[in-house]
N, C-alpha and C positions, 0 to 999 in steps of 0.2 A: 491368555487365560480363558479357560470354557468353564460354563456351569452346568451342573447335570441338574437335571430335575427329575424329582425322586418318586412323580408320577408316572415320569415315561417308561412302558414297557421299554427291559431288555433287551438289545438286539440279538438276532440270533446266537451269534456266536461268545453271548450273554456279557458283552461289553455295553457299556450304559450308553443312553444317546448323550449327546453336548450339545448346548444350547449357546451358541452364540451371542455375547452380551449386546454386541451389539444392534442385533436384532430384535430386543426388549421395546415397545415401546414406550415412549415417555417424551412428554411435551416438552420444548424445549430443547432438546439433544442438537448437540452441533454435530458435524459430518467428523466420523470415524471416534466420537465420545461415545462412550460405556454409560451403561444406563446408573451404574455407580457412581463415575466420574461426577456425571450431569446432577445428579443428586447432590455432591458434595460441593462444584460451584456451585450451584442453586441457593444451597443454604447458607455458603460462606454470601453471595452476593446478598440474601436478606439481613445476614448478620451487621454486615460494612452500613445497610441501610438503616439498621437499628442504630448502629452506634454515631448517626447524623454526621460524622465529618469527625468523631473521636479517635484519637488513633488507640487499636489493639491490642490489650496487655499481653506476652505470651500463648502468642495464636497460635503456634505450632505444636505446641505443649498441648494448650486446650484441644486443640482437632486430634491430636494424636490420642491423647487419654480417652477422648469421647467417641473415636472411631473403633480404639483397639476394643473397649469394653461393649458395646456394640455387636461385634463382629464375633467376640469371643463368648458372646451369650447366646446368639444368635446358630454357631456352630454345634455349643455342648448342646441347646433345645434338640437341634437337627441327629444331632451324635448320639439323642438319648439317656445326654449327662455321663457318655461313656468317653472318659479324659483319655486311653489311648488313643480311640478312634479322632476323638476332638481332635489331638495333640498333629495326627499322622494326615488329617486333612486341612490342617494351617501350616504343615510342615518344620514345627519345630517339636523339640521334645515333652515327655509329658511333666518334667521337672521344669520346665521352662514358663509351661500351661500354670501350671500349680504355681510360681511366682508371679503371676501376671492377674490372677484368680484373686478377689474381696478373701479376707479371712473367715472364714463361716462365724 
């Protein structure tokens, strides 16, 4: 996975640069983790630390809902609030976008 940053001049032959994730810095990073990866242990390992020794109701549920909404807020900002564009750079459809979207 590459990410383009939306600062970097164009390359000439006006294909965007990529920014290699794992070139991000970020404290902590184990060797060949993405600065997203490290992010998401990070906060799972404070989680486990919150919860003292309790064990976890539906973690996967919980990390998934709170990741995908995240992610899919985080794209349309970038998108412009523009659901094609949104839909065509998380690779699924814009009907798909539109099910996965809060009800206005």
């Amino acid at each position: 996975m590459t990410l383009t940053r939306k600062t970097d001049a164009p390359k000439p032959n006006g294909a965007a640069r990529h920014l290699d994730p794992r070139s991000l810095p970020l404290e902590g990073r184990r060797d060949g983790e993405t600065a997203i990866q490290c992010c998401v242990r990070m906060e799972l390992e404070r989680y486990f630390e919150l919860l003292d020794g309790e064990p976890p109701d539906d973690l996967y549920r919980l990390v998934m809902q709170q990741v995908e909404s995240v992610l899919l807020e985080s794209v349309l900002r970038e998108c412009g609030d523009n659901r094609s564009k949104a839909a065509a750079w998380l690779g699924i459809t814009r009907n798909t976008l539109r099910a996965k979207l809060p009800n206005p």
